[in-house]
Backbone as XML, in Angstrom:
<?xml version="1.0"?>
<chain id="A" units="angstrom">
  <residue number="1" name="UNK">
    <atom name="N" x="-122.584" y="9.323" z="12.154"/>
    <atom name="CA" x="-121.852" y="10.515" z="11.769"/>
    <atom name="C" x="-120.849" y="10.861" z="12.878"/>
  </residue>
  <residue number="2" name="UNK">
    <atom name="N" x="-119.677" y="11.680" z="12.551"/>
    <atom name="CA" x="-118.342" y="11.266" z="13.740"/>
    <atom name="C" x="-118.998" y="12.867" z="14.340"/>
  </residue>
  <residue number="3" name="UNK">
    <atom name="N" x="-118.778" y="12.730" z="15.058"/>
    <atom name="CA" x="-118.515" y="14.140" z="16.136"/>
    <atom name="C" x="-117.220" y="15.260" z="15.308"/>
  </residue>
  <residue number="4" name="UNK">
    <atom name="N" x="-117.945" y="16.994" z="15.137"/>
    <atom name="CA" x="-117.698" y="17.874" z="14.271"/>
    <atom name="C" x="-117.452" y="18.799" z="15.142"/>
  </residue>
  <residue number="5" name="UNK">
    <atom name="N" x="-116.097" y="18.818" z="15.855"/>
    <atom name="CA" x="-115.948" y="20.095" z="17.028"/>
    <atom name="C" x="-116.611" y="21.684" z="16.638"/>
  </residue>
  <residue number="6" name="UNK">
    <atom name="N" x="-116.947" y="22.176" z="17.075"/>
    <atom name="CA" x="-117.474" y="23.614" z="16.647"/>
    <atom name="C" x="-116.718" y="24.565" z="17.933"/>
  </residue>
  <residue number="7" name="UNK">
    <atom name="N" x="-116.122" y="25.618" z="17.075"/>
    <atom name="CA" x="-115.438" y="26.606" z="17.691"/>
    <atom name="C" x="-114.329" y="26.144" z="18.478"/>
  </residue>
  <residue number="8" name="UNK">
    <atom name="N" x="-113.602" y="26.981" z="19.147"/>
    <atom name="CA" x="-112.288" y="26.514" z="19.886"/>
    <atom name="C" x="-112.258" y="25.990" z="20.379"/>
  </residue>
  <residue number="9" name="UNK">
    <atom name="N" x="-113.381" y="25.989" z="21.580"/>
    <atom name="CA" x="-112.954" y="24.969" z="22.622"/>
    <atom name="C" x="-113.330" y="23.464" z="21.928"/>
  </residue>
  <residue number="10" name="UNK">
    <atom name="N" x="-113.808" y="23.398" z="21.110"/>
    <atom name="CA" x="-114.244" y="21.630" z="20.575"/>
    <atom name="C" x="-112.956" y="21.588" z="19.912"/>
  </residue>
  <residue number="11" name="UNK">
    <atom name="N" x="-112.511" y="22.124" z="18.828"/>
    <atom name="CA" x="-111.408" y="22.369" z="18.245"/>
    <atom name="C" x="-109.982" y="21.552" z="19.136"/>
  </residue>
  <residue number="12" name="UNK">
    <atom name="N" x="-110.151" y="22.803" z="20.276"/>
    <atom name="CA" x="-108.467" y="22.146" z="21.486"/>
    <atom name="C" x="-109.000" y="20.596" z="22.324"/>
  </residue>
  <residue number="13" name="UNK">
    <atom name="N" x="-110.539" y="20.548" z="22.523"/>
    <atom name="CA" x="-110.689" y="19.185" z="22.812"/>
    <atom name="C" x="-110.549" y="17.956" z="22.015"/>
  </residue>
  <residue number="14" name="UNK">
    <atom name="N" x="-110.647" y="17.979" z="20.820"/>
    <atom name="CA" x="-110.550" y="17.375" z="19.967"/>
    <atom name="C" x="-108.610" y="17.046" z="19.779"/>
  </residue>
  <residue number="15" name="UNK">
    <atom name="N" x="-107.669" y="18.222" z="19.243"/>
    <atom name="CA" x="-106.975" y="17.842" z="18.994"/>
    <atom name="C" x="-105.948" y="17.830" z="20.637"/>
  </residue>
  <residue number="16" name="UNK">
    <atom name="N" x="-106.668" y="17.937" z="22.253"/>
    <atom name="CA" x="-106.242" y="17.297" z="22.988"/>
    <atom name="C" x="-106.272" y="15.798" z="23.159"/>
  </residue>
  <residue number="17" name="UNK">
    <atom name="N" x="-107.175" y="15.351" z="22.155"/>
    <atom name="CA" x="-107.543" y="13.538" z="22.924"/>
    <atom name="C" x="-107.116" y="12.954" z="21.725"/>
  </residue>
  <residue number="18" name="UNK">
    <atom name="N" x="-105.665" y="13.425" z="20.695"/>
    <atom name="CA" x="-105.484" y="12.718" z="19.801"/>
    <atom name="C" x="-104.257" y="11.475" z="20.251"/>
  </residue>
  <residue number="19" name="UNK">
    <atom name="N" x="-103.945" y="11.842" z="21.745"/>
    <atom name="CA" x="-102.612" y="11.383" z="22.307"/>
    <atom name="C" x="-101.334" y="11.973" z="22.088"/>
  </residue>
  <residue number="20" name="UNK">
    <atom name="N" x="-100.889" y="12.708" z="20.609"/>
    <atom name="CA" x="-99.842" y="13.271" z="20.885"/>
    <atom name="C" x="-99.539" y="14.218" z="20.080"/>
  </residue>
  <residue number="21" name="UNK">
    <atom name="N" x="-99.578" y="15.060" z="20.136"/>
    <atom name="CA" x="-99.180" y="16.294" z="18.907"/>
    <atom name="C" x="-99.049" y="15.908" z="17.544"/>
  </residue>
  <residue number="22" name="UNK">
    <atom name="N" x="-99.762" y="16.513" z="16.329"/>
    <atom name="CA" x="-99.348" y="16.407" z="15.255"/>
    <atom name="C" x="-98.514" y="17.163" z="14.939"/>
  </residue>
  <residue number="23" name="UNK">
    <atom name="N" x="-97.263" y="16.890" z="13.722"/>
    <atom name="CA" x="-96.617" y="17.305" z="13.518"/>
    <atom name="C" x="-96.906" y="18.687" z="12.806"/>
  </residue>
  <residue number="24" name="UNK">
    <atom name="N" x="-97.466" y="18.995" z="12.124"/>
    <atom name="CA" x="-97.870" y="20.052" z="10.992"/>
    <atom name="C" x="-97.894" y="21.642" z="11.928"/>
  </residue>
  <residue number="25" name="UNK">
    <atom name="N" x="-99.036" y="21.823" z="12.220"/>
    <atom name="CA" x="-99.499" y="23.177" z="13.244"/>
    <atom name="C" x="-98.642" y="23.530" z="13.830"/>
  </residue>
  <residue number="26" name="UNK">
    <atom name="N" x="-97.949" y="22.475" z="14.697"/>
    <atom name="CA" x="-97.410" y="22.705" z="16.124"/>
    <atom name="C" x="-95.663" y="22.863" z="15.528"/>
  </residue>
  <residue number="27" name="UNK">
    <atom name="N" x="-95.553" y="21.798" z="14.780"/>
    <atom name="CA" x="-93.987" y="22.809" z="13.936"/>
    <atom name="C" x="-93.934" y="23.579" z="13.217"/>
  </residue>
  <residue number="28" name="UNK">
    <atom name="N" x="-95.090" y="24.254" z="12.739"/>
    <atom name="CA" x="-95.221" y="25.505" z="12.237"/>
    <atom name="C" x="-94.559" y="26.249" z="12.616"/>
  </residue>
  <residue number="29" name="UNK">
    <atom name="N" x="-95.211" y="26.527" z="14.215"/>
    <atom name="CA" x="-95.742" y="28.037" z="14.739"/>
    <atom name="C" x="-94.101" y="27.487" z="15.577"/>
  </residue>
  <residue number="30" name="UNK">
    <atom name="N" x="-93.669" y="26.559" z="15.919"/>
    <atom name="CA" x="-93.030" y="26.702" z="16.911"/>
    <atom name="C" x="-91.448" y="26.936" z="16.099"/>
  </residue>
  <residue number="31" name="UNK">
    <atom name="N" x="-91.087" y="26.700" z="14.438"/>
    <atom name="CA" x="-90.450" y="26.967" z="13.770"/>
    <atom name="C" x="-90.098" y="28.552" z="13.800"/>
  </residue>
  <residue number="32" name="UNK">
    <atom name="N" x="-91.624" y="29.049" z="13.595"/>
    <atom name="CA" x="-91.835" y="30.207" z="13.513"/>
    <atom name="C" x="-91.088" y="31.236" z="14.325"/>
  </residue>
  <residue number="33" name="UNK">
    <atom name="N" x="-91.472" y="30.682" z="16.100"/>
    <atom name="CA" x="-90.948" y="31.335" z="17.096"/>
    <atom name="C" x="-89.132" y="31.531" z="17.113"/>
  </residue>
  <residue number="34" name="UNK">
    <atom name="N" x="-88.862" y="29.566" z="16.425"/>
    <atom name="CA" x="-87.581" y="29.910" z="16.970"/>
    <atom name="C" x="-87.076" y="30.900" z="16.006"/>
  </residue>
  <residue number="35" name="UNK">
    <atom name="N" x="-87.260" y="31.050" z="14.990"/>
    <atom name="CA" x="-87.177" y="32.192" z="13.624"/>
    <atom name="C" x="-87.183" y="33.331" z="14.115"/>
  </residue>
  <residue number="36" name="UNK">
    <atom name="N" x="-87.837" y="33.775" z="15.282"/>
    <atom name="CA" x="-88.103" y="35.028" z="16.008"/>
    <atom name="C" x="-87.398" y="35.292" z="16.937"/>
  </residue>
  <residue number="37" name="UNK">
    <atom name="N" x="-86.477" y="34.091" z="17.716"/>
    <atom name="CA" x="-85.775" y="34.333" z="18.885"/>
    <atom name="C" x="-84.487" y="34.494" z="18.104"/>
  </residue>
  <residue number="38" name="UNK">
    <atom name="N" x="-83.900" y="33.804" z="17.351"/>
    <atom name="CA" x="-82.619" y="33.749" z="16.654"/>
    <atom name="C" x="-82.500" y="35.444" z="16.280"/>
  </residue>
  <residue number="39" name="UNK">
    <atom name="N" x="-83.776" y="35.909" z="15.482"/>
    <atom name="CA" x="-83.701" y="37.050" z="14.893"/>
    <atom name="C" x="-83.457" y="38.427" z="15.957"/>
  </residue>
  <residue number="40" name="UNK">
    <atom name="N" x="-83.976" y="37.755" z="17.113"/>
    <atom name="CA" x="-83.834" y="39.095" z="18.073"/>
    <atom name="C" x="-83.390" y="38.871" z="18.760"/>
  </residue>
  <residue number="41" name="UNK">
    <atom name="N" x="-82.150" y="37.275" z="18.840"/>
    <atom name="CA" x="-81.150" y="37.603" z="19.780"/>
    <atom name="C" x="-79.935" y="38.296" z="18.393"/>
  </residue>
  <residue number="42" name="UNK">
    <atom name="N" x="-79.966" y="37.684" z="17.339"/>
    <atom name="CA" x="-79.348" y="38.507" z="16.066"/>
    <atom name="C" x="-79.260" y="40.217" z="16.768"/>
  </residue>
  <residue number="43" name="UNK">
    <atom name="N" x="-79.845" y="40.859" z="16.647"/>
    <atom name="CA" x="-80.346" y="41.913" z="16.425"/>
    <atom name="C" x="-79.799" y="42.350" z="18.024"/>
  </residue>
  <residue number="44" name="UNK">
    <atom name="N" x="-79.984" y="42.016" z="18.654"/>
    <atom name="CA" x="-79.440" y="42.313" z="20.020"/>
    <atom name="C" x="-77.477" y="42.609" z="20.092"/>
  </residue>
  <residue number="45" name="UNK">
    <atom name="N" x="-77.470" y="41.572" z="19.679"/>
    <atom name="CA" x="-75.856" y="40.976" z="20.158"/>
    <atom name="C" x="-75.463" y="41.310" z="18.834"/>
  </residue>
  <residue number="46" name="UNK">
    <atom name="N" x="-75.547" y="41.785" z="17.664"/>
    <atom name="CA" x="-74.856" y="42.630" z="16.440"/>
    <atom name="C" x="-75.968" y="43.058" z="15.944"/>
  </residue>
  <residue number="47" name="UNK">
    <atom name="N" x="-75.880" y="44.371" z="16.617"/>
    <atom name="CA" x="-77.403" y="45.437" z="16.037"/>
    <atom name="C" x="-77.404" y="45.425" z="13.941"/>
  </residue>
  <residue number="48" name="UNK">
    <atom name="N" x="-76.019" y="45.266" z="13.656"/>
    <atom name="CA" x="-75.882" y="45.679" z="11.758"/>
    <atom name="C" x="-75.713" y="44.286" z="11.517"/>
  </residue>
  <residue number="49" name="UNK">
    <atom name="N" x="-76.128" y="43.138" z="11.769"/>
    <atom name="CA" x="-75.984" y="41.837" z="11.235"/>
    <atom name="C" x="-76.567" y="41.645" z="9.375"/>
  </residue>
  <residue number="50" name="UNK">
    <atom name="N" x="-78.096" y="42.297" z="9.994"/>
    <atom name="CA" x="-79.117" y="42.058" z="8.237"/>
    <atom name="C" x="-78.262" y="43.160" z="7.744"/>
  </residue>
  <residue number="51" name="UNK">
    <atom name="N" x="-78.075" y="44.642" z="7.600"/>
    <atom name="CA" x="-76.858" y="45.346" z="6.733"/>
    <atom name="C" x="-75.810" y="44.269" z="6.208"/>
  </residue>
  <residue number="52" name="UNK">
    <atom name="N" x="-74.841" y="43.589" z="7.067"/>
    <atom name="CA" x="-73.949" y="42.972" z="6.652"/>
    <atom name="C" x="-74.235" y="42.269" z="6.096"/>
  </residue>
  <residue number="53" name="UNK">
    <atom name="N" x="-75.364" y="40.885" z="5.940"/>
    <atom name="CA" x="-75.270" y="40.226" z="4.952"/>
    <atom name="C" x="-76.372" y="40.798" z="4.029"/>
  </residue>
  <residue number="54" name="UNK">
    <atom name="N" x="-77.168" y="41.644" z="4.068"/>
    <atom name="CA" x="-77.090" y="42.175" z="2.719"/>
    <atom name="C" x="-76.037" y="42.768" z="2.264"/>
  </residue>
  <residue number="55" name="UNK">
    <atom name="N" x="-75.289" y="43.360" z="2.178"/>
    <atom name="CA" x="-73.996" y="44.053" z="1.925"/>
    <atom name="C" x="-73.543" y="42.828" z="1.246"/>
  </residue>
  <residue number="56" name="UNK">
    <atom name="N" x="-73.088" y="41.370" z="2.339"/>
    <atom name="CA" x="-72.240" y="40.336" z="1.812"/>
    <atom name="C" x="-73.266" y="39.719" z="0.272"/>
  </residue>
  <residue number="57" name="UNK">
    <atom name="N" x="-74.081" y="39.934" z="0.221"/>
    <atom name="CA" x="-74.781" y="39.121" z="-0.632"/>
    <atom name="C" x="-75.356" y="39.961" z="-1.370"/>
  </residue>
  <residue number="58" name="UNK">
    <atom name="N" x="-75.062" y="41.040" z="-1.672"/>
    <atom name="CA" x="-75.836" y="42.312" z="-2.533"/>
    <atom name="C" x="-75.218" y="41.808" z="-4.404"/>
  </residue>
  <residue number="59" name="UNK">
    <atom name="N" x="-73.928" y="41.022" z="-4.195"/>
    <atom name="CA" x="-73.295" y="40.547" z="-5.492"/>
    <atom name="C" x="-73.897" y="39.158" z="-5.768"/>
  </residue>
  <residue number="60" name="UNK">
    <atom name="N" x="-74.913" y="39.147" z="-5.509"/>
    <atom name="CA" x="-75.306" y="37.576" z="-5.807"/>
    <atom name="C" x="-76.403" y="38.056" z="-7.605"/>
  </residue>
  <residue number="61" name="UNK">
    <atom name="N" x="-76.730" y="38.988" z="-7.105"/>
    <atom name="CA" x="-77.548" y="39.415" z="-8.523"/>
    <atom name="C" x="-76.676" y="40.005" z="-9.696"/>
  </residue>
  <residue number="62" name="UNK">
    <atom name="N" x="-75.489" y="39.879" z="-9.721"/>
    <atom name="CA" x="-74.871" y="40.045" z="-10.744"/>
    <atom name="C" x="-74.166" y="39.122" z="-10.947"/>
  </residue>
  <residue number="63" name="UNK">
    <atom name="N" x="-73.861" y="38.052" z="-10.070"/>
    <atom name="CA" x="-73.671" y="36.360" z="-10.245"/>
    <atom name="C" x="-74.403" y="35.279" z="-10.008"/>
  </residue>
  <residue number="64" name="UNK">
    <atom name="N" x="-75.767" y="35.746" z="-10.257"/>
    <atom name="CA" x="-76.577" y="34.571" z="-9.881"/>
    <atom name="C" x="-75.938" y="33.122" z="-9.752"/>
  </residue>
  <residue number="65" name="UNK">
    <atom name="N" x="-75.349" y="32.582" z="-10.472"/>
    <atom name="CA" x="-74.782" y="31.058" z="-10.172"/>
    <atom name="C" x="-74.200" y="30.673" z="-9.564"/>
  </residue>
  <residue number="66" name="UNK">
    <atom name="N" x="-73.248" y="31.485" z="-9.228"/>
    <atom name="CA" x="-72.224" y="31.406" z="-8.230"/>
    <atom name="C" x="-73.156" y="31.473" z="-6.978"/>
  </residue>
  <residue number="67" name="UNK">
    <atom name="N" x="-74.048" y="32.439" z="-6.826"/>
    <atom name="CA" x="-74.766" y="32.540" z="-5.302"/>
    <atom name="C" x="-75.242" y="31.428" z="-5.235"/>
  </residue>
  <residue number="68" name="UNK">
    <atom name="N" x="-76.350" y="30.521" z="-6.219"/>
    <atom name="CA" x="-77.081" y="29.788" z="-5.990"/>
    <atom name="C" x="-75.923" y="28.313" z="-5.437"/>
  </residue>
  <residue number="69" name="UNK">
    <atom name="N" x="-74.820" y="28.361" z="-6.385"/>
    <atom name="CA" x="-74.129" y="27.076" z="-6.048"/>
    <atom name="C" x="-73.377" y="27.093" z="-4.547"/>
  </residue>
  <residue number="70" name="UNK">
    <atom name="N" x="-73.122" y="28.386" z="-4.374"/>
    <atom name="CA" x="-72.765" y="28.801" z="-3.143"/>
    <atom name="C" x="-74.144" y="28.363" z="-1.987"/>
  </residue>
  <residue number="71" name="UNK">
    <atom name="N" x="-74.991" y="28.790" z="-1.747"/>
    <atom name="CA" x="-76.103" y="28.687" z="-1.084"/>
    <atom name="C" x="-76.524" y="26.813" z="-1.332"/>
  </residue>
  <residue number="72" name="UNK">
    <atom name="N" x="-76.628" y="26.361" z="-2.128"/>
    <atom name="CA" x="-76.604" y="24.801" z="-2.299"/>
    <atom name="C" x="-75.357" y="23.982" z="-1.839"/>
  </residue>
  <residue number="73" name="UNK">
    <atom name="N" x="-73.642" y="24.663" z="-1.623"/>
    <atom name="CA" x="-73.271" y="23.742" z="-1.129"/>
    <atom name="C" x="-73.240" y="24.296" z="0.380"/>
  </residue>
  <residue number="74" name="UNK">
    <atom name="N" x="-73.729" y="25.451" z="0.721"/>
    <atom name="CA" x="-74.301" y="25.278" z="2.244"/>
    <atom name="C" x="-74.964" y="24.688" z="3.162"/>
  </residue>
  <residue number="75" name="UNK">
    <atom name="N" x="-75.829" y="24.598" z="2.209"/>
    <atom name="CA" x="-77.585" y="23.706" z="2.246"/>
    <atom name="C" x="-76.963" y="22.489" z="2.640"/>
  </residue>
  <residue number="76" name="UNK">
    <atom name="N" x="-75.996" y="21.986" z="1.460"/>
    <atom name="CA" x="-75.697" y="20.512" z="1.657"/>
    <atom name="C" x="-74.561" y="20.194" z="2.554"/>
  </residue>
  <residue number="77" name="UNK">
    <atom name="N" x="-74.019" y="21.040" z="3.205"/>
    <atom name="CA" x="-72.889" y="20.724" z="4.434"/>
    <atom name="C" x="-73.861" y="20.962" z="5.893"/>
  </residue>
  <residue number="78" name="UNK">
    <atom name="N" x="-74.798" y="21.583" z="5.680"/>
    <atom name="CA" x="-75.715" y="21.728" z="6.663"/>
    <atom name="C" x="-76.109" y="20.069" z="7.084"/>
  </residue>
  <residue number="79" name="UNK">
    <atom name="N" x="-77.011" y="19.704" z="5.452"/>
    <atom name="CA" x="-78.086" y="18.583" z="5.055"/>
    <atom name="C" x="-77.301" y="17.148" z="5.568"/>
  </residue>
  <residue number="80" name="UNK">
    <atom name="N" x="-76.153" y="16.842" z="4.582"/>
    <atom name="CA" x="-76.142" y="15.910" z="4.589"/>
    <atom name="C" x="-75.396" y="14.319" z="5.852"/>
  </residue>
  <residue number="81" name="UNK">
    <atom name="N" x="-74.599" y="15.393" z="6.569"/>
    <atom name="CA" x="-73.770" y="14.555" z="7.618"/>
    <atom name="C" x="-75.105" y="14.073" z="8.291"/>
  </residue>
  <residue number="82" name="UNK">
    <atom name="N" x="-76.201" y="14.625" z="8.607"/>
    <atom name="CA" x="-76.830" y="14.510" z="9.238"/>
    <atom name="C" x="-77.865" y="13.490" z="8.675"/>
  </residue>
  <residue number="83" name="UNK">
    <atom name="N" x="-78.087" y="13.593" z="7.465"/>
    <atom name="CA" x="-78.767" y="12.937" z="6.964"/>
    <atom name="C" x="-78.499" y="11.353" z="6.671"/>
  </residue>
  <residue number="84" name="UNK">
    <atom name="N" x="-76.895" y="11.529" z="6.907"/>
    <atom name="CA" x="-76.688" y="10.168" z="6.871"/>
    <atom name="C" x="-76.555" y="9.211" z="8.213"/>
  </residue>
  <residue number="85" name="UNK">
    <atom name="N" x="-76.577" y="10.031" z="9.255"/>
    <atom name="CA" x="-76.715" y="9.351" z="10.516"/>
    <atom name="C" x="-78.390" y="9.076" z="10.902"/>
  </residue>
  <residue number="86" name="UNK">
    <atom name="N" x="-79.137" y="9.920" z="10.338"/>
    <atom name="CA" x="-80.652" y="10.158" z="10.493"/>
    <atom name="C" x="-81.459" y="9.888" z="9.487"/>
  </residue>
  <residue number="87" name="UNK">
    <atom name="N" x="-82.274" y="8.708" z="9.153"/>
    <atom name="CA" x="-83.195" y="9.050" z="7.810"/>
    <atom name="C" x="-84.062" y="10.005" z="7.871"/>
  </residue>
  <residue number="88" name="UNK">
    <atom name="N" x="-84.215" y="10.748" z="6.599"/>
    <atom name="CA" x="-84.675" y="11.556" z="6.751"/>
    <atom name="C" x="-86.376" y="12.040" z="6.990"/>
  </residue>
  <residue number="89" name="UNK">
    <atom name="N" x="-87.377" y="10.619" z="7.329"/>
    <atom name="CA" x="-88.161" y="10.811" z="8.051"/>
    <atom name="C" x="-88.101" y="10.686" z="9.715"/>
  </residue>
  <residue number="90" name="UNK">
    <atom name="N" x="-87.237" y="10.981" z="10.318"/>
    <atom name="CA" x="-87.095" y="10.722" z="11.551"/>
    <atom name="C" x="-87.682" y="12.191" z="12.532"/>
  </residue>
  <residue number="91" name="UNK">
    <atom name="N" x="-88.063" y="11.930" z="13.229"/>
    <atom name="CA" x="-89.104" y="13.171" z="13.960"/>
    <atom name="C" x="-88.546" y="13.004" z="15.402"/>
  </residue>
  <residue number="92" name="UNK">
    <atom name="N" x="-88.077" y="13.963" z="16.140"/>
    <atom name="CA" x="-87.421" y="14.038" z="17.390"/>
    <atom name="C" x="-88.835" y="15.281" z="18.441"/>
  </residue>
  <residue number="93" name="UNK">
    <atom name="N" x="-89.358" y="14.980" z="19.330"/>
    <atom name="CA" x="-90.763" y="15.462" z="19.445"/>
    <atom name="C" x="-90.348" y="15.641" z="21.254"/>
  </residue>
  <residue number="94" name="UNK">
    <atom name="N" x="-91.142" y="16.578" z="21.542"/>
    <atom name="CA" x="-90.919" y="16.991" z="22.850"/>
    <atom name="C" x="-92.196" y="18.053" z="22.762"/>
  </residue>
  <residue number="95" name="UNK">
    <atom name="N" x="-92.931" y="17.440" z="23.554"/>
    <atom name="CA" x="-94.253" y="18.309" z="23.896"/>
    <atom name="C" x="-94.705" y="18.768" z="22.544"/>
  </residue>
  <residue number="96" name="UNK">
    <atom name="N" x="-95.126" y="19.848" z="22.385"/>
    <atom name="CA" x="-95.675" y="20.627" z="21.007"/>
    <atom name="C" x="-94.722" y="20.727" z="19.891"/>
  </residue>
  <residue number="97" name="UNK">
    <atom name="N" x="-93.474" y="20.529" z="20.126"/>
    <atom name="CA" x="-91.716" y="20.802" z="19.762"/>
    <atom name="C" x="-91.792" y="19.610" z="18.653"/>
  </residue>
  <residue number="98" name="UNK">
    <atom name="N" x="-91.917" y="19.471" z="17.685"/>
    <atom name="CA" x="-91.319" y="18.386" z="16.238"/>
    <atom name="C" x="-89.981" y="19.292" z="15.461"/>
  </residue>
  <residue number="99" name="UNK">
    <atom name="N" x="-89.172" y="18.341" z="15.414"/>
    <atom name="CA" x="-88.270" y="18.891" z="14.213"/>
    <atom name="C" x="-87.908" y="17.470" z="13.809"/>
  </residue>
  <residue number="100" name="UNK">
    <atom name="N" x="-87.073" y="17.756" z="12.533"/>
    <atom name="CA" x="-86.425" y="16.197" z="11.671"/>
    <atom name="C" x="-85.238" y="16.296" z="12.367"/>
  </residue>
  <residue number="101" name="UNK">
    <atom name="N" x="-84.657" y="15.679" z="12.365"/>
    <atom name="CA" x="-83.756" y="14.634" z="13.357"/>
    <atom name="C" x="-82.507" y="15.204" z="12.277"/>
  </residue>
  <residue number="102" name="UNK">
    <atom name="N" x="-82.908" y="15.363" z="10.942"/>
    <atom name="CA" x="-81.356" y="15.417" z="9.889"/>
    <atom name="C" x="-81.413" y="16.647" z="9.266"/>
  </residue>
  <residue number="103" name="UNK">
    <atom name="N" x="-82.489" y="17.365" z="9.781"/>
    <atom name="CA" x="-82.197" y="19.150" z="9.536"/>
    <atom name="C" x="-82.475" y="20.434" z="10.239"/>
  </residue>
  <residue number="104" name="UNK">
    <atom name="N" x="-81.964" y="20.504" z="11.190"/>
    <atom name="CA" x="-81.540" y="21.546" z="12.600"/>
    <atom name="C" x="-80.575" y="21.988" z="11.911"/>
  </residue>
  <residue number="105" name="UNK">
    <atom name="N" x="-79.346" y="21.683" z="11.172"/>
    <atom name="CA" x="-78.800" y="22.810" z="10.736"/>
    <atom name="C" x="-78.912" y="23.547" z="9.986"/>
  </residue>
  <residue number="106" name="UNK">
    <atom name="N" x="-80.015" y="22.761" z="9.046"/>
    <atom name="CA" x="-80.477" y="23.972" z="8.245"/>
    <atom name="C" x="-81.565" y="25.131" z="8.585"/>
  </residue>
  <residue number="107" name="UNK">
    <atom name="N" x="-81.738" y="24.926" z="9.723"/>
    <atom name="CA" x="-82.931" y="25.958" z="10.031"/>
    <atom name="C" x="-81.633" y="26.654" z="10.457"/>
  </residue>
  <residue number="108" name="UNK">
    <atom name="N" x="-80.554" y="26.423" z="11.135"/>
    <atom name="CA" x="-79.066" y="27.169" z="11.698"/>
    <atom name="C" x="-78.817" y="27.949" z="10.991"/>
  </residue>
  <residue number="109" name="UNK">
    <atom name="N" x="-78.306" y="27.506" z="9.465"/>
    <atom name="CA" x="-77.772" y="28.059" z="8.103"/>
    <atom name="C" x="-78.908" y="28.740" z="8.011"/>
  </residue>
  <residue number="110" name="UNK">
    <atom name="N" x="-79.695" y="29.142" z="7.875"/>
    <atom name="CA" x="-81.142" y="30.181" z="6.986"/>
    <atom name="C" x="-81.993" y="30.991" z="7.933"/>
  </residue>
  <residue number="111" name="UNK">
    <atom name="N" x="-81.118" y="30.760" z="9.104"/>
    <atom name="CA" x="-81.498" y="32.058" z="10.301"/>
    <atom name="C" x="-80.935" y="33.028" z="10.527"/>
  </residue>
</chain>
């Protein structure tokens, strides 16, 4: 029977002796953060940023299509230059740090 870490510390020993970070958890939380720094350097350096683009985007519900095609060819000027220099399983990793290699700008665009 394999060895069943119990509680945290078996838990961080365990996923210390895997050799190298999995991708999942650790780009979660660290997605998460940068989601949090963008937002409160946002918020710093143009206190009415979320006003403005709600304001800019308050007409998207009376044109739904237009927003969505709008927002998709963002997505895809973000997506695709990148995607074609990078396949898109490619993983660029630095300590706890995973991101895909062909979409950093879209976390750019949707921050």
């Amino acid at each position: 029977m394999p060895f069943e870490p119990r509680g945290l510390s078996g838990f961080w020993r365990e996923w210390r002796s895997l050799g190298s970070w999995p991708a999942g958890p650790a780009w979660f939380v660290w997605v998460l953060l940068a989601f949090d720094g963008i937002a409160a350097a946002l918020l710093a350096l143009i206190p009415k940023w979320g006003e403005a683009l709600g304001r800019r985007f308050s007409g998207g519900s009376r044109r739904p299509i237009t927003c969505f095609a709008l927002l998709v060819a963002i997505s895809a000027l973000a997506y695709v230059p990148l995607a074609l220099l990078f396949t898109p399983p490619d993983w660029f990793s630095f300590g706890p740090f995973f991101f895909q290699t062909s979409r950093p700008f879209i976390i750019w665009c949707i921050s």
